[in-house]
N, C-alpha and C positions, 0 to 999 in steps of 0.2 A: 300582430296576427299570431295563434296559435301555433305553434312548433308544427304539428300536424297540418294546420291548415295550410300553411305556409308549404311542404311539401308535396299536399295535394294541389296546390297553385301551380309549384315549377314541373311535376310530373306531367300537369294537362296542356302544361306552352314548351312543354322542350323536346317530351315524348311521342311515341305512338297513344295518345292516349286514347283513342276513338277504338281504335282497334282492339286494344288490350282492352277494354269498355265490353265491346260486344261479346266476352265472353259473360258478363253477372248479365247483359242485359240484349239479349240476341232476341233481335228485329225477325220476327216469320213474315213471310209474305201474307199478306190480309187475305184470310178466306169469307167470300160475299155469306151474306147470314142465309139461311136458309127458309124455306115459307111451306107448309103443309099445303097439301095441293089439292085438296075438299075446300079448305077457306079461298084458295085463289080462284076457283072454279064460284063462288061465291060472287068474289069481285067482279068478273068475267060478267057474270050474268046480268050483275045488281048496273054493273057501266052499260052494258049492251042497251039494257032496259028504261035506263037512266032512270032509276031507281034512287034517288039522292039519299034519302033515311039510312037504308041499309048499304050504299054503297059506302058512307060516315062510317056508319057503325061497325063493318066489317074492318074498315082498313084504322081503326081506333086498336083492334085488338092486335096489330102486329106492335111488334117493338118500334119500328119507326113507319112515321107520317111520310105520307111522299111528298107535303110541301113544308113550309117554314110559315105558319103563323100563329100570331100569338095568341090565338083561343082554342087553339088546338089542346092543349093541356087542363083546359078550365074542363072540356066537352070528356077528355079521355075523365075526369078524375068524378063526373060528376053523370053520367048516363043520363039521368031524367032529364038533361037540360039539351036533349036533343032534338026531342017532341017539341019542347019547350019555346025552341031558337028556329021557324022553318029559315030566317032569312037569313042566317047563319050558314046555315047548313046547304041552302044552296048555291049563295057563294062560294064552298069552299068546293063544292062539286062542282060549278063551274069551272072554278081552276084546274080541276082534274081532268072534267073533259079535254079543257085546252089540251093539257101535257098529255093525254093519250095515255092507253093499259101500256105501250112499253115503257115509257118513261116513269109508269106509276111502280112497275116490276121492278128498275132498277135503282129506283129510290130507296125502294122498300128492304132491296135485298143487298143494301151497301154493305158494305166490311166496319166492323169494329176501327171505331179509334185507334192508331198505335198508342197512344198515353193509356187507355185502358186495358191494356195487355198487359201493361208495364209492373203494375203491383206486386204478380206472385215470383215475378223471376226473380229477384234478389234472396229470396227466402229458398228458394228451387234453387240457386248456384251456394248457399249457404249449406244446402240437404247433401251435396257431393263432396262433402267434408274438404274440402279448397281450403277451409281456415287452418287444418291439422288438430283440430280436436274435434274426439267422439260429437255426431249429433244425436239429444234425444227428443223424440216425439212426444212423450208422456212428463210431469213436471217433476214427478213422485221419480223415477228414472233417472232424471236430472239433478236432483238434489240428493240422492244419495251416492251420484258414483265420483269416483275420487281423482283427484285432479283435474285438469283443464276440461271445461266439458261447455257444450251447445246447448241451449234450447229451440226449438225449432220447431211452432205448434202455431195457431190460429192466435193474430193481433191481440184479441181477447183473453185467449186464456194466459197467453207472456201478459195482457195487463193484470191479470187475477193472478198470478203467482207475484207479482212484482208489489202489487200490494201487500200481498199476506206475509209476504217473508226480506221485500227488502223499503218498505216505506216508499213505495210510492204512491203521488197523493196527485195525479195531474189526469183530467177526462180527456185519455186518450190511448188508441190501443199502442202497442211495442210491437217492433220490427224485427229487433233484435234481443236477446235477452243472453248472457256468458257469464263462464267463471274462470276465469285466467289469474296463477299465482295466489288461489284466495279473495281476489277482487274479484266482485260480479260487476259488470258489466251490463247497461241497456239503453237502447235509442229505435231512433225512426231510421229509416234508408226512404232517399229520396233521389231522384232520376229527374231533374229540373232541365226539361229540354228547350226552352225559352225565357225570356224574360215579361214579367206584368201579368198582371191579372190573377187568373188560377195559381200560375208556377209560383208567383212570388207570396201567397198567401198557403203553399204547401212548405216553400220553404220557411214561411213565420210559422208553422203547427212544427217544424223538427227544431227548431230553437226552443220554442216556447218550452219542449220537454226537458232542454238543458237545462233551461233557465227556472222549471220547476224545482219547488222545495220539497225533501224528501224528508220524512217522520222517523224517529229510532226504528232500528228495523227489529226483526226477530233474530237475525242469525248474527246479529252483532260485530258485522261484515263492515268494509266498506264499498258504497257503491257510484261508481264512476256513469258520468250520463254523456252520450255522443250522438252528433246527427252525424250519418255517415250516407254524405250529400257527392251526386254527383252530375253533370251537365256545365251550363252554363254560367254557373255560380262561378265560376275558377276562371274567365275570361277578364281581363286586367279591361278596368277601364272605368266608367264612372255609371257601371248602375246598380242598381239600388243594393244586389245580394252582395255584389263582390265590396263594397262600400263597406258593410256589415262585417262583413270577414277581418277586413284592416283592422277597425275600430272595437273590438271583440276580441282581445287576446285570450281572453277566460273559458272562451267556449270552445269546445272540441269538435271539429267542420272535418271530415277527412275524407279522400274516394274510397268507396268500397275494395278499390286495388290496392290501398296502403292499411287496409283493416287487419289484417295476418300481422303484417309489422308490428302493428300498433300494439295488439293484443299480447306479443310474445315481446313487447319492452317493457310490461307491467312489471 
């Protein structure tokens, strides 16, 4: 296991580590999404009248369906096939009449995923200068000012500077992009709050960057690649990420609370 990795393992089973956690990655309470109130006056009408065409078609345009099925995305991505489908379509109004306008209301108006929250806080606890070097916004900014310095801009444009000046060659945006001691510095940051499925194919996209090959760069630097992973990857036991960690001494896995460290031992 990586020297680093290895210390982000005993900080997460010996420490407060949850605690100390929730400052990169502070859980808000989930506010319900909100619905214009011309379109629900819509619904209203289109249920009352049982209108099934347009009562579809209205509740197509919110962000979320108020039931779970799977033609539901075929009907959103494809309008003409509305007309198209009547027997479709009044099945799924059926099911709506069942569940009734308030249950259709609170469907409609659930709260955001916490996993999709999660993206910009790690870049937002990075912006309050926690690491101890300047952050900059702009890339032009960044590469001219002297000594230890941040970048701290859109996944995209840390991938577009990382190309043009430090060879990197992998389709995928950066999380993080530094220059500590003359080393630049770039990875993903990842918040892996379970195991399987999603989680564990977000955590293969922050290896896969380690494990990309970088081309001679322009600034003739060199440049250090890290997932700076945190969750359930650090729980000792036999699945699949922590497994990874063992058998990987090459790759650099660390919590975002041992990044400062890590940075100023270059």
């Amino acid at each position: 296991m990586n020297y680093w990795t290895k210390l982000s393992v005993e900080y997460a089973n010996q420490k407060n580590y949850l605690d100390s956690l929730f400052k990169v990655y502070p859980m808000s309470a989930n506010i319900r999404r909100k619905i214009d109130q011309v379109k629900w006056n819509k619904i209203e009408t289109s249920f009352i009248a049982r209108n099934n065409e347009i009562l579809i078609k209205e509740l197509l345009k919110f962000e979320l369906f108020p039931i779970k099925d799977s033609y539901v995305a075929y009907l959103k991505r494809d309008a003409s096939s509305i007309c198209r489908n009547p027997n479709t379509i009044n099945r799924l109004a059926g099911a709506l009449y069942e569940i009734g306008l308030d249950k259709i209301y609170e469907k409609c108006t659930q709260p955001k995923e916490t996993n999709r929250q999660i993206g910009p806080l790690f870049k937002r606890w990075v912006s309050m200068g926690t690491l101890g070097a300047p952050v900059f916004n702009d890339a032009n900014s960044f590469l001219n000012a002297k000594g230890n310095a941040i970048l701290n801009t859109s996944d995209n444009e840390m991938e577009k500077f990382a190309r043009k000046y430090l060879g990197y060659n992998h389709e995928k945006g950066l999380d993080f992009v530094a220059r500590f001691n003359d080393k630049y510095i770039i990875g993903e940051a990842k918040f892996l709050t379970d195991f399987g499925g999603h989680q564990e194919a977000q955590f293969a996209d922050a290896i896969s960057t380690i494990n990309s090959t970088l081309n001679p760069n322009k600034l003739n630097v060199e440049v250090i690649k890290i997932a700076i992973c945190d969750g359930v990857l650090y729980i000792k036991g036999n699945n699949k990420m922590h497994k990874h960690l063992i058998s990987n001494d090459n790759e650099i896995v660390l919590s975002s609370l041992l990044l400062r460290d890590f940075l100023y031992s270059l």
